[in-house]
C-alpha positions in Angstrom: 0.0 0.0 0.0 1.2 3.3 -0.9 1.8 6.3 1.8 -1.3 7.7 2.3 -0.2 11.5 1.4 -1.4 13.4 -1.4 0.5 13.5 -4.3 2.7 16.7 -5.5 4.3 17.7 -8.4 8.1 16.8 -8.2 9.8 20.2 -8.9 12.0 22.5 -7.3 9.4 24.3 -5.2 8.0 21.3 -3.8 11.4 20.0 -3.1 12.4 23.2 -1.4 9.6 22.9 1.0 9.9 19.3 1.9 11.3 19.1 5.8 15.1 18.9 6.8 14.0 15.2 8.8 14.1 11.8 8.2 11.8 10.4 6.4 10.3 8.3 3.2 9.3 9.1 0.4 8.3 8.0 -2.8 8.5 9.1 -6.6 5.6 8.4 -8.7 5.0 9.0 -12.8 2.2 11.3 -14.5 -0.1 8.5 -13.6 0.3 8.4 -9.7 2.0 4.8 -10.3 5.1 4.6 -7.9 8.5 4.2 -9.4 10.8 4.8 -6.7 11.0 4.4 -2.6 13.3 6.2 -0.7 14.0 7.3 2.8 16.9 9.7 4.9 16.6 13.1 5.3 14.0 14.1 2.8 15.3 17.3 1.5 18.7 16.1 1.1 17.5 12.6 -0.5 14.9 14.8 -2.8 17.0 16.9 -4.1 19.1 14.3 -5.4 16.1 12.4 -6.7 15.4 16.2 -8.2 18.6 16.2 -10.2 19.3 12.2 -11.6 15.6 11.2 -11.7 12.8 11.1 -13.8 9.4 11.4 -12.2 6.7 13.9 -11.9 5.1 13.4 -8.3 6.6 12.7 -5.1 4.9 12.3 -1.5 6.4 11.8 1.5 6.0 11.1 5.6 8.5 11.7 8.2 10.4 9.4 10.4 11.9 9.9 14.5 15.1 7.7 13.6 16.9 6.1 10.6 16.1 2.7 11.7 12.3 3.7 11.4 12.4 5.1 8.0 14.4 2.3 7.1 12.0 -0.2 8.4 9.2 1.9 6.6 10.5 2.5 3.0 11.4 -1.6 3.2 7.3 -2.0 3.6 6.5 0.0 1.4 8.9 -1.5 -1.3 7.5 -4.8 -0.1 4.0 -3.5 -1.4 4.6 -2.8 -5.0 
């Protein structure tokens, strides 16, 4: 099952706003279908995914330790 999170536009903005925490996130194509999981500090890990990826959405939730975001983006790599 997907992150329940809405869905926005992967772009610089977006990016720029996402949270200096840990956290998982996933990249998803014009259709909403996910094609990456992810997880570390999300601004950090989303601006890299900004600059050598190609997708046009990206949601994301936030973590309270690495372990945990770990443990979460292997679920939700598990559900695709």
């Amino acid at each position: 099952m997907p992150l329940q999170r809405r869905w926005e536009a992967f772009e610089r903005s977006t990016v720029a706003g996402a949270p200096d925490r840990l956290g998982v996130y996933e990249l998803g194509d014009a259709d909403g279908t996910v094609v990456e999981v992810g997880h570390g500090v999300l601004r950090d890990e989303l601006k890299d995914a900004l600059a050598y990826r190609d997708a046009a959405k990206v949601r994301w939730t936030t973590a309270q330790t690495r372990e945990q975001a770990a443990d979460l983006a292997a679920e939700q790599e598990a559900k695709l």
